[in-house]
N, C-alpha and C positions, 0 to 999 in steps of 0.2 A: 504494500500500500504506500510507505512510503517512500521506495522508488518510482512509481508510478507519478506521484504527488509531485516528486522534484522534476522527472520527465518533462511534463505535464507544463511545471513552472519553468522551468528550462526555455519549450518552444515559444512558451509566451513573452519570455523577454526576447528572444531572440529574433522572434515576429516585431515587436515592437522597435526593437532597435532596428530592422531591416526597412519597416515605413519609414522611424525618422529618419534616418539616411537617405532612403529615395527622396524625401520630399526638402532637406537639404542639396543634394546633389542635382534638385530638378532646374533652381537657378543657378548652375551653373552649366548644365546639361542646354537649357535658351539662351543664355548668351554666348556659348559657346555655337550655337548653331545659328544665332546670330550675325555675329561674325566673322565665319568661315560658311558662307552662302554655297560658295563652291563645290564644298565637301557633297552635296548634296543636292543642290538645283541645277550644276553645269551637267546637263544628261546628253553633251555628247560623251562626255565617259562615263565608259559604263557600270564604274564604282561607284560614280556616284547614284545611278539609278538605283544599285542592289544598295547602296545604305538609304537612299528616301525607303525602299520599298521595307526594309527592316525597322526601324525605327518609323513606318508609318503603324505599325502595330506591333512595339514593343512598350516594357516597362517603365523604359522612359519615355514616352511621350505622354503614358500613362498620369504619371506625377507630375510632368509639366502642365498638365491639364487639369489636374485635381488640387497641384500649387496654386495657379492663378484662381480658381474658383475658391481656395480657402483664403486667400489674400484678397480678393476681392471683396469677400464677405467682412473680414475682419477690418476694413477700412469702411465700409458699408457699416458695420455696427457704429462705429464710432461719427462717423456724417451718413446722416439715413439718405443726405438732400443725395448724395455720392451713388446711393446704392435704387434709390428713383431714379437717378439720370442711365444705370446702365438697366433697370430694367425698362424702359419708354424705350431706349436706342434698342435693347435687343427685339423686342416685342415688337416696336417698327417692323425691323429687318422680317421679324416674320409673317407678318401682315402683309409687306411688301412682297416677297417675293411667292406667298400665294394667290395675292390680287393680281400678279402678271401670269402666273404658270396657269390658274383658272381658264384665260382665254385659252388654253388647248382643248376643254371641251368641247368649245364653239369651234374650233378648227377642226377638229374628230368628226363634231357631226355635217359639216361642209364637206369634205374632203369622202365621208361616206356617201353623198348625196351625190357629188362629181366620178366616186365610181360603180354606180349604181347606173347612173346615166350613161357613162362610156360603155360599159360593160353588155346594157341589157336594151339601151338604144340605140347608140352606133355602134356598136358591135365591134370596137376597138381592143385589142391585145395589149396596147400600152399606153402610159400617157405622158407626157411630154411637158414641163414644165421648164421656165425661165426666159431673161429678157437677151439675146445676142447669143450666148451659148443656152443654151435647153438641157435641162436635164430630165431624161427619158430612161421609165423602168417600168418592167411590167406590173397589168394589175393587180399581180399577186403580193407583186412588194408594197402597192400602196396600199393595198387590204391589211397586211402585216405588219406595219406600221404604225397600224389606228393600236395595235397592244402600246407602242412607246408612248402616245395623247396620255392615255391611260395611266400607264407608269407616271409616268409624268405627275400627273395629278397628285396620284396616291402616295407618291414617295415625300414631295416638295411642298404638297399641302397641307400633310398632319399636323407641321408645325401651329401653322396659318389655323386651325379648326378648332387646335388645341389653346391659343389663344383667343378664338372667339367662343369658347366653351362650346362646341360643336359635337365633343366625340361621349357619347353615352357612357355614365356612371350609375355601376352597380351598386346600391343603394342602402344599407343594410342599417346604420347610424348616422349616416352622414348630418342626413336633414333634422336630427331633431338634437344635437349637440350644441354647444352653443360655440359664436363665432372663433372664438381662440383656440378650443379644443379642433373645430374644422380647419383654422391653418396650421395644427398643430399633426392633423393628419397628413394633410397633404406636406410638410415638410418630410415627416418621417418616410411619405410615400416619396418623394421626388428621390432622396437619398438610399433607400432599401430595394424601391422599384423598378425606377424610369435610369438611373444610371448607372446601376450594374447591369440593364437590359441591355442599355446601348453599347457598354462596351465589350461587353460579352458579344453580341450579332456583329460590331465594328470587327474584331479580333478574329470571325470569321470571313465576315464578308471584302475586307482589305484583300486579304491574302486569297481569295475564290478570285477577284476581280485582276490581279497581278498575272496569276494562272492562264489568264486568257487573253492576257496581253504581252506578256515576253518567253522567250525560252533562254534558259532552262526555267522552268516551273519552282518558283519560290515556297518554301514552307515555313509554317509558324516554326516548327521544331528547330529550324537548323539556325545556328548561333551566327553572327556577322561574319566571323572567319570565313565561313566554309561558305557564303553566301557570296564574300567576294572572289571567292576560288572562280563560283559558276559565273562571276561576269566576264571574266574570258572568255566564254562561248557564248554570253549575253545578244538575243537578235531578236527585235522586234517581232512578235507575231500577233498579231492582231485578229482577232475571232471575225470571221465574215460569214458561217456558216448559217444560212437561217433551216428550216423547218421544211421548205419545197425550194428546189431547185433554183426559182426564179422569186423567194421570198427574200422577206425582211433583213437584209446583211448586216446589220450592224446590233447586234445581240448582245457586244460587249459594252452600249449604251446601257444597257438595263443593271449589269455589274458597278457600273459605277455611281447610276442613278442608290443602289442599294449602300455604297458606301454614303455616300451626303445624304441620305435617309437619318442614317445610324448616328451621322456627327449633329443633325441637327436636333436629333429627337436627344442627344447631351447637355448642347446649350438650351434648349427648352427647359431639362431637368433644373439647370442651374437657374435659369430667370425664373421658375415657376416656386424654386426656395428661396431665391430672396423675396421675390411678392409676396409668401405666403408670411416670410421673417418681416416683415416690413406690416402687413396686415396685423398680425399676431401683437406687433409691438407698440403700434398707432390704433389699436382697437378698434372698431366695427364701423367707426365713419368713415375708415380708411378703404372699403369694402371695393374692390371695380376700379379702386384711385386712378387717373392716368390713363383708363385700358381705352384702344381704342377699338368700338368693335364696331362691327358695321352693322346698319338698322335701315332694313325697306321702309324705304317712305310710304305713309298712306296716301291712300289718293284722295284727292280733295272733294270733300261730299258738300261744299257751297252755304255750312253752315248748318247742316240739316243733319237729321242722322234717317237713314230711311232700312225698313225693315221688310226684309220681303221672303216668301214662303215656295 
């Protein structure tokens, strides 16, 4: 038993001293990558590819991310006005780029409307887009490409839904707790749910998306040594295969659309705990503070309210 006990106490310091270490070594791990830009973003070598590709889902980028989000907070505690201005700018960013990526439904259903019409009334095999050069592919590819509208939406929006409170909550105490206790939930949820989710699915989906676009085929397993070994035989490959012969070629669109899924549903976790920090600590008129969400306008009834059957 009391082997087990000191065991036991053993991994636990030893865990703890291995966090504080990563999460001191995190600044110095960004300013070092900082600084030496090179090391990693000149991708005509091909070192530098295999270290972006390593360290896009490793330990340390881990901490570098999990540093800045506890440093944020901790200067956020201290000036709230500090920790409101990053969640308005982040909550912007997510508003913004699901109010532009939305218009892809409206392009889905045009684009199905145009080969519905090619296809079943001029009896056209391809169709032919652009102004001086045209770009022309069969209708199967523009059929196959109505999945990318799609993706599209589902990947770039949730952010966007999740900050117009859009995506349905399973219900059990929520609504009858009182307001502190509710941002007291959703903090513990942001931190236990939404960002070991993301970095968990990031950690696969990085290294899925790498797979299908360079050879040698990269793996979580293999440590940076041996990962620069294989940039010597390092060669673009780029996934073009779609599903039919004359379909949708660019399949590795969807690999990456899955990685900025997974980074944004992170920072959402982090903006949705300091709102909740910020709600919890400014109490219940702080409730929506700031949020911008969108609201259909009524239509003007001329002063009248009229009631029909």
């Amino acid at each position: 038993m009391d082997e087990q006990g000191a065991t036991g106490g053993f991994w636990l310091v030893d865990g703890t001293w291995w966090v504080l270490k990563n999460l001191v070594l995190a600044v110095w791990n960004l300013g070092y990558a900082l600084t030496h830009p090179h090391l990693w973003l000149d991708w005509s070598n091909s070192e530098a590819i295999m270290r972006f590709v390593y360290y896009g889902g490793s330990v340390e980028l881990f901490f570098v991310a999990f540093t800045t989000f506890l440093v944020i907070f901790a200067v956020g505690a201290w000036k709230t006005g500090f920790l409101w201005g990053v969640v308005r700018v982040m909550e912007a960013i997510f508003n913004t780029i699901g109010r532009v990526i939305c218009w892809a439904g409206l392009l889905m259903v045009i684009q199905q409307v145009v080969i519905v019409f090619m296809q079943r009334i001029f009896a056209r095999p391809s169709i032919s887009l652009g102004l001086g050069i045209p770009v022309e592919f069969d209708i199967s590819w523009w059929a196959e490409e109505l999945k990318f509208y799609n993706a599209l939406i589902v990947a770039l929006c949730l952010t966007y839904t999740f900050v117009q409170k859009g995506h349905v909550r399973v219900d059990l105490v929520y609504s009858a707790v009182s307001h502190r206790t509710k941002r007291a939930i959703d903090m513990v949820g942001s931190l236990l749910f939404m960002m070991p989710m993301a970095v968990l699915i990031w950690m696969y989906s990085w290294f899925f998306m790498w797979r299908h676009l360079i050879v040698p085929n990269p793996s979580a397993s293999e440590p940076l040594d041996r990962l620069l070994m294989k940039a010597r035989a390092l060669r673009w490959n780029v996934e073009t295969i779609g599903f039919s012969p004359n379909g949708f070629s660019a399949y590795f669109l969807f690999k990456i659309l899955l990685v900025a899924m997974t980074g944004l549903i992170f920072l959402q976790a982090a903006t949705f705990f300091y709102r909740s920090y910020l709600e919890f600590v400014e109490g219940e008129d702080s409730a929506d503070k700031h949020l911008d969400k969108d609201v259909l306008a009524a239509a003007p009834t001329g002063g009248h309210e009229h009631a029909e059957i």
